[in-house]
C-alpha positions in Angstrom: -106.1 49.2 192.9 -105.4 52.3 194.7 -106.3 55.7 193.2 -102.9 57.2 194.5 -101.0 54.8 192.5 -101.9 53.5 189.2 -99.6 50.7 188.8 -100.6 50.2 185.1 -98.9 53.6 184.4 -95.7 52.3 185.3 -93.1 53.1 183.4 -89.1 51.8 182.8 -86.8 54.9 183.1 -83.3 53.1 182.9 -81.1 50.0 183.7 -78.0 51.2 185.8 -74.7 50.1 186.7 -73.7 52.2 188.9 -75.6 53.8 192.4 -74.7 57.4 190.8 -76.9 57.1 188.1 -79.8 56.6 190.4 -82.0 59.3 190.9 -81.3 61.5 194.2 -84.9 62.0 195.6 -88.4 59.8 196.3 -89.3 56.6 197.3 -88.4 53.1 196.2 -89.8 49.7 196.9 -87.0 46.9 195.7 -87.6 43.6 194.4 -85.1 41.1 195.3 -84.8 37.7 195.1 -82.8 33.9 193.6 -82.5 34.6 189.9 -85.4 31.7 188.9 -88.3 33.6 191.5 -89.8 35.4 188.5 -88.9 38.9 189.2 -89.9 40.1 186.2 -93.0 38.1 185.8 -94.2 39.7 189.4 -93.3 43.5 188.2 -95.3 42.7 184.5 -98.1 41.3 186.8 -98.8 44.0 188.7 -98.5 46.5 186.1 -100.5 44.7 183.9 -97.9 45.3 180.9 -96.9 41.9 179.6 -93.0 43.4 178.8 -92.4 46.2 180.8 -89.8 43.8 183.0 -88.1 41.5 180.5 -88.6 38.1 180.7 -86.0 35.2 179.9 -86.2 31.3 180.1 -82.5 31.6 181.4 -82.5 32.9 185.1 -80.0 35.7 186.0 -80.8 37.9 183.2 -81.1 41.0 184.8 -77.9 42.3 185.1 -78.4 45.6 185.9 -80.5 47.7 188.8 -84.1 48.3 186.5 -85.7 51.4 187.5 -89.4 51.8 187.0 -91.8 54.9 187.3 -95.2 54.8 189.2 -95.0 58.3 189.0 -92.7 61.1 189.6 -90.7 60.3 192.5 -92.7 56.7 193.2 -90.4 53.9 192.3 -90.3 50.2 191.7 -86.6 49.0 191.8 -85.7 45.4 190.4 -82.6 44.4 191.2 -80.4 41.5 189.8 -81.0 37.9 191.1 -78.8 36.2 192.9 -77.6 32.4 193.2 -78.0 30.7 190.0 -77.1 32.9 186.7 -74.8 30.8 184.2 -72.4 33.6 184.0 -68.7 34.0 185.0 -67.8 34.7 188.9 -66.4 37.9 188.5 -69.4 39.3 186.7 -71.8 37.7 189.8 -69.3 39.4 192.4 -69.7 42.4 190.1 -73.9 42.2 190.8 -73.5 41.3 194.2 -71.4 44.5 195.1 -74.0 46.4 193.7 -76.5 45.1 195.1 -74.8 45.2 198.3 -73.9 49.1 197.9 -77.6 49.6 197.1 -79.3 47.9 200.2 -76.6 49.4 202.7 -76.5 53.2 201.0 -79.7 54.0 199.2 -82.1 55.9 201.5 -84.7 56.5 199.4 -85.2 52.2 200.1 -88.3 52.2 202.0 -89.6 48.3 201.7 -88.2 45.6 200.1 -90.3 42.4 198.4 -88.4 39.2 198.5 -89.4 36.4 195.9 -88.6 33.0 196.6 -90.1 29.7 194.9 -92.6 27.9 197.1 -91.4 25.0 196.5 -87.6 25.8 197.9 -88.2 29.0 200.3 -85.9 30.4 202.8 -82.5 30.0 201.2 -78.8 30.5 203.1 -79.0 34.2 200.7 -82.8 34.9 201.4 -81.9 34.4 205.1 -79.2 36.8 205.0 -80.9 39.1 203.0 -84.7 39.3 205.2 -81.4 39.6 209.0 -79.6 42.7 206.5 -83.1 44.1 206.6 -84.0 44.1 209.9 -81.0 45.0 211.3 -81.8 48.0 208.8 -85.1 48.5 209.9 -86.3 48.2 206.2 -90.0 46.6 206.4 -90.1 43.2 204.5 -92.9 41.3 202.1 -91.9 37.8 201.1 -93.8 36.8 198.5 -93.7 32.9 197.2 -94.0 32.7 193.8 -94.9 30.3 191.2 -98.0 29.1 194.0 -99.8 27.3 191.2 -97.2 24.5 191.0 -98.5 23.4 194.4 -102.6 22.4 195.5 -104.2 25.2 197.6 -103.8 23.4 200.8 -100.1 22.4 200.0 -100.1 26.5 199.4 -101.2 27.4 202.8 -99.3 24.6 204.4 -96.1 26.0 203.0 -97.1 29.8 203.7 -97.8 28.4 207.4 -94.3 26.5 207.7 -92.3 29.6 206.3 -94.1 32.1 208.6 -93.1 29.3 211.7 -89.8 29.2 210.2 -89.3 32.9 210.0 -90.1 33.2 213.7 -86.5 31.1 214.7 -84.8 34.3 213.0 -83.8 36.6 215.6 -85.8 40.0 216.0 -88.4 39.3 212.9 -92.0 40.5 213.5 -95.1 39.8 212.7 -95.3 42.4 210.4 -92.9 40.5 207.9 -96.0 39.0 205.9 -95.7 36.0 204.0 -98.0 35.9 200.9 -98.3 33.1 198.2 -97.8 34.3 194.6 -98.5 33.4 190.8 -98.2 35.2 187.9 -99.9 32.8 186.0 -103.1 32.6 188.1 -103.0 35.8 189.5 -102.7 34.6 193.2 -101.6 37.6 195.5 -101.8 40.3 193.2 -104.0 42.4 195.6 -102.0 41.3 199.0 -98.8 42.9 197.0 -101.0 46.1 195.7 -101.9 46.6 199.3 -98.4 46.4 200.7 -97.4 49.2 197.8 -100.0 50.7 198.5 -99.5 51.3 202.3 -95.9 51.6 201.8 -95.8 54.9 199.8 -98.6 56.3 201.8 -96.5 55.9 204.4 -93.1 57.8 203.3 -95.6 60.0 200.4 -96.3 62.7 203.1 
């Protein structure tokens, strides 16, 4: 873990509803994702704090944008899930206009970590999400999570055919890394420390 930032130190500072409670300086790395990726089970991970992003057996809980703390200025941002939650349309519009507002507008966005299932990657929304951020030159991690429902080599298989897949998407580079993930086994907790890592470095000048 880097020395720079200690990711067990990480705090929760609020859950917002609207971009103008956000904080107006620093850099933030978002989490974004279909509401049954695990989200929260990658930013408790990390951390090492078993409840600092609250869990739920019923995906789509997070309603809200969840702003956490590395330190002051460094930011984790988890934002609400899309494509699944049991809840009425106008509340999921609600989220996605949000969300929306915040990928298009926020400028302290500086990398964004995309969860999908390895078992069911590269969804219609995940596709639109990883063109939005190339078009807006926003540097991409996609992490597939939940790695230890699957054998190692079916593991790398599906890491290889996503990477080949990613390639037919106009204008994506080799620097959109494709890393398997499990909170449960602890699979590609230091490929995502690195990527934090080597994010903030970069902006943190």
């Amino acid at each position: 873990m880097s020395n720079n930032y200690n990711y067990q130190r990480t705090r929760f500072i609020k859950s917002i509803s609207h971009l103008k409670y956000l904080p107006t300086y620093g850099i933030e790395i978002a989490f974004i994702g279909s509401s049954n990726t695990g989200k929260s089970s990658i930013l408790n991970t990390i951390t090492q704090q078993k409840n600092l992003a609250k869990t739920s057996k019923t995906a789509g809980r997070t309603r809200f944008i969840n702003i956490f703390e590395i330190k002051d200025g460094i930011r984790l941002v988890d934002l609400p899930g899309y494509g699944y939650a049991k809840v009425p349309k106008f509340i999921q519009h609600k989220w996605q206009n949000i969300v929306n507002e915040y990928l298009q507008t926020r400028t302290c966005l500086k990398g964004l970590i995309i969860s999908m299932d390895i078992r069911h990657p590269l969804k219609d929304m995940d596709i639109k999400i990883i063109k939005w951020a190339i078009t807006m030159h926003i540097p991409i991690l996609i992490l597939l999570t939940k790695a230890d429902k699957l054998t190692y080599n079916k593991q790398k298989n599906q890491a290889i055919v996503v990477s080949n897949k990613l390639k037919l998407i106009d204008n994506v580079t080799n620097d959109v890394q494709v890393v398997n993930f499990s909170s449960l086994k602890r699979i590609g907790v230091d490929k995502l420390q690195f990527k934090l890592d080597e994010w903030f470095k970069i902006h943190n000048i």
